[in-house]
Wavefront OBJ file of the C-alpha trace (Angstrom):
o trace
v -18.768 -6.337 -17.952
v -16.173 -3.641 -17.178
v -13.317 -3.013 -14.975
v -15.381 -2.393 -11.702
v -16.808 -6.159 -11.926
v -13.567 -7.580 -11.633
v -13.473 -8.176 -7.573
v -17.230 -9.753 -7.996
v -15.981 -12.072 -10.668
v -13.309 -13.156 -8.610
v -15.655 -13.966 -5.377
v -18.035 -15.494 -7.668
v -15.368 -18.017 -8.767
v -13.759 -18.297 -5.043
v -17.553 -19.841 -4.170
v -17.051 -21.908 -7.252
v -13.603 -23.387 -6.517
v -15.414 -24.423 -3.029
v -17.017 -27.359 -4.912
v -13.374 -29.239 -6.177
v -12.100 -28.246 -3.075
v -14.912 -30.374 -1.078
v -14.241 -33.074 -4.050
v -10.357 -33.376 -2.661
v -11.187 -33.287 0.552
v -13.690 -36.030 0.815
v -11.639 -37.988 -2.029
v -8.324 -37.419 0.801
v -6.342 -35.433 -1.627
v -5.339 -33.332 0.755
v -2.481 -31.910 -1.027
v -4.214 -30.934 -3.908
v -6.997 -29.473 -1.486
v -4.344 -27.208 0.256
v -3.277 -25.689 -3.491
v -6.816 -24.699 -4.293
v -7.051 -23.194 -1.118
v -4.004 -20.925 -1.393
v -5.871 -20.062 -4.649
v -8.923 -19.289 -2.619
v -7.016 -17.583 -0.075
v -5.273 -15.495 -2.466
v -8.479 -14.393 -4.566
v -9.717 -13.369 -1.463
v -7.285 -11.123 -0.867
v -7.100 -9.927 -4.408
v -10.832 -9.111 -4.594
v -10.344 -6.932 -1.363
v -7.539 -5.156 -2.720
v -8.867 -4.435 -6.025
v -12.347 -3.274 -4.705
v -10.769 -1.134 -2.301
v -7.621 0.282 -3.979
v -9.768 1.201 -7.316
v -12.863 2.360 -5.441
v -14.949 -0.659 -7.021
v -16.719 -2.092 -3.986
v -20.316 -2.500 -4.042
v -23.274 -4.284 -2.894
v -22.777 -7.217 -4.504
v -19.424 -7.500 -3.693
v -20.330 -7.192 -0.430
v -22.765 -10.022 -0.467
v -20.774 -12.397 -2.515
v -17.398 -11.905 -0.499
v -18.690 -13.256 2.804
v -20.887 -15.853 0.827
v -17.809 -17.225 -0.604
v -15.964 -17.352 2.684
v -18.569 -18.894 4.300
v -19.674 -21.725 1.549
v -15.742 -22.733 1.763
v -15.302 -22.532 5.826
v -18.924 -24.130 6.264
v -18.554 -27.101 3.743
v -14.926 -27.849 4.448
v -15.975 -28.323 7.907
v -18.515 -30.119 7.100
v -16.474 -32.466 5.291
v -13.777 -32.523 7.635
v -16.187 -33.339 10.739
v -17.727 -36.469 8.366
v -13.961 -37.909 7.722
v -13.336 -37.280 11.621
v -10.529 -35.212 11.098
v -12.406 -32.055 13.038
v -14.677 -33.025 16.389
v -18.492 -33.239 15.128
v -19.326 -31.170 18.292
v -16.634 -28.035 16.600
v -18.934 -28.475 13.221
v -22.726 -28.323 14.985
v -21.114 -25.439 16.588
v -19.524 -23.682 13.769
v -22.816 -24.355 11.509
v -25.033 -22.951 14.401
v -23.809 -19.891 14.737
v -23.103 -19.033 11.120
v -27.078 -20.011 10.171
v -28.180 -18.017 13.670
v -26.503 -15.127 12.383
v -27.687 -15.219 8.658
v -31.140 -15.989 9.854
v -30.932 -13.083 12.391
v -29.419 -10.954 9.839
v -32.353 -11.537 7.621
v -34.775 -11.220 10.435
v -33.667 -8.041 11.421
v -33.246 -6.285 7.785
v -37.070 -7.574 7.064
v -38.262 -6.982 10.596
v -36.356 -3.884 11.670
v -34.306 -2.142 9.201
v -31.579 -2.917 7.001
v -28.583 -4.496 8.272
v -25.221 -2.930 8.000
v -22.961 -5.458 9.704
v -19.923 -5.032 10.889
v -17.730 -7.843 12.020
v -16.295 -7.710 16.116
v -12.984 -7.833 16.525
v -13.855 -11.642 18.233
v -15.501 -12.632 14.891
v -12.532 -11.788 13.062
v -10.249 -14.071 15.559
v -13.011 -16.424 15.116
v -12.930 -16.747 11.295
v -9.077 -16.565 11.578
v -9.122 -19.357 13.945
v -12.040 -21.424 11.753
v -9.317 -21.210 8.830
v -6.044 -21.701 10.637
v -7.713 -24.818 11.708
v -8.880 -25.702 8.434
v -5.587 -25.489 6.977
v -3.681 -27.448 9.356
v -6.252 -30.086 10.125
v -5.620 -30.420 6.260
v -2.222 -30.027 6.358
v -1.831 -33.087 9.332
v -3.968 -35.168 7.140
v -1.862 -34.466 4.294
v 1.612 -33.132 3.555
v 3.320 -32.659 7.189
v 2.032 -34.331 10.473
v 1.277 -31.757 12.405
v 1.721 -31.701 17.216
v -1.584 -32.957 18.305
v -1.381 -30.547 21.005
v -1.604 -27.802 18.293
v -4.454 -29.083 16.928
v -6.377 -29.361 20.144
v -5.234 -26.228 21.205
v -7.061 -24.850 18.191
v -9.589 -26.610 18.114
v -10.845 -25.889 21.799
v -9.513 -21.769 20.456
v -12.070 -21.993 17.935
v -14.851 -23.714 19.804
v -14.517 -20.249 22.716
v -14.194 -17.900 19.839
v -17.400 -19.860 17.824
v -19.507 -19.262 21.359
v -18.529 -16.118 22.865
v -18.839 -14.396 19.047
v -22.146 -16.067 17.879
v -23.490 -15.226 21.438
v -21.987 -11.249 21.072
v -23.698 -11.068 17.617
v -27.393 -12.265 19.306
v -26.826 -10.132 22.251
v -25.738 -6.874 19.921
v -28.327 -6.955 17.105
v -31.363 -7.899 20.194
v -30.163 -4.474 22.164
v -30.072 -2.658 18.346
v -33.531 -4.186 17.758
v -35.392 -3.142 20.897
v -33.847 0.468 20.052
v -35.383 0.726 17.079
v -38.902 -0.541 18.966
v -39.215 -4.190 17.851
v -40.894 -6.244 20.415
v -40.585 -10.159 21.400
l 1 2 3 4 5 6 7 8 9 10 11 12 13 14 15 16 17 18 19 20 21 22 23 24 25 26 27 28 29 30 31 32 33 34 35 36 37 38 39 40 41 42 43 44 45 46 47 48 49 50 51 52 53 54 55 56 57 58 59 60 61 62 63 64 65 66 67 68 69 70 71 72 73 74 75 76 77 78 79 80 81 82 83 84 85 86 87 88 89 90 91 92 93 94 95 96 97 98 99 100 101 102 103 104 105 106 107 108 109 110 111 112 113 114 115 116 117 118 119 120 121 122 123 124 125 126 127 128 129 130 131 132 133 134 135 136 137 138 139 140 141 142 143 144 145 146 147 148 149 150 151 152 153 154 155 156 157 158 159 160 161 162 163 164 165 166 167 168 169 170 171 172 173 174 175 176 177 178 179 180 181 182 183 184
């Protein structure tokens, strides 16, 4: 291992702190849950910097940052949607459109040509909304009771972002397809 591994390393253990985290959250130790995901949060942000500020981003890196975001976002939501604390409707949603874009992404790079994604500016509110409203759904359960209206304001913020970017994503990468000659 050398220097340049470091930012990989760190995602790789980011998807591994997803599985305590689940643990808390489904055990309703909510505070502990929010501490492991500042530590997530913050790894995230370290592996970013480092690969970027040293030059030491790769494929892998590429691969296993998103990975880890999404094994964290997808089963926290998960878990959150079985305890009722997040509207089941929000986590069919949410799951949808992250496994209709990783399917399409590997139907297109096998089908078409290899994918070099990029995300929207509406799939970064989108993610940025998914964990705001991790946090303080977490966060109400937990430490501080949070305005109801906040939360519902959120959550209904999430549920347009989830749509109209999972929709943008299908209608984008169809249009690139049919450029490049792939037929229905």
């Amino acid at each position: 291992m050398n220097a340049r591994d470091i930012p990989n390393l760190i995602s790789f253990l980011r998807i591994l702190l997803t599985l305590p985290i689940v643990w808390l959250l489904f055990e309703r130790e909510f505070s502990y849950a929010l501490m492991l995901f500042a530590v997530a949060g913050f790894s995230d942000g370290l592996d970013g910097f480092l690969a970027k500020r040293f030059n030491w981003q790769s494929h892998l890196g590429g691969l296993l940052d998103p990975l880890a975001d999404k094994a964290l976002l997808m089963s926290s939501f998960l878990v959150l949607g079985g305890l009722g604390l997040i509207p089941v409707w929000l986590v069919i949603l949410v799951i949808f459109r992250d496994l209709t874009i990783m399917g399409g992404a590997l139907y297109y790079h096998y089908s078409v040509e290899e994918v070099d994604a990029n995300p929207s500016l509406i799939s970064k509110l989108n993610t940025l909304f998914q964990i705001m409203l991790v946090l303080l759904v977490v966060t109400d359960a937990g430490p501080l009771p949070l305005p109801q209206i906040l939360l519902q304001g959120l959550t209904l913020a999430t549920g347009v972002t989830t749509l109209v970017s999972g929709g943008l994503y299908v209608w984008v990468w169809t249009n690139k397809a049919r450029n490049k000659g792939w037929r229905m």
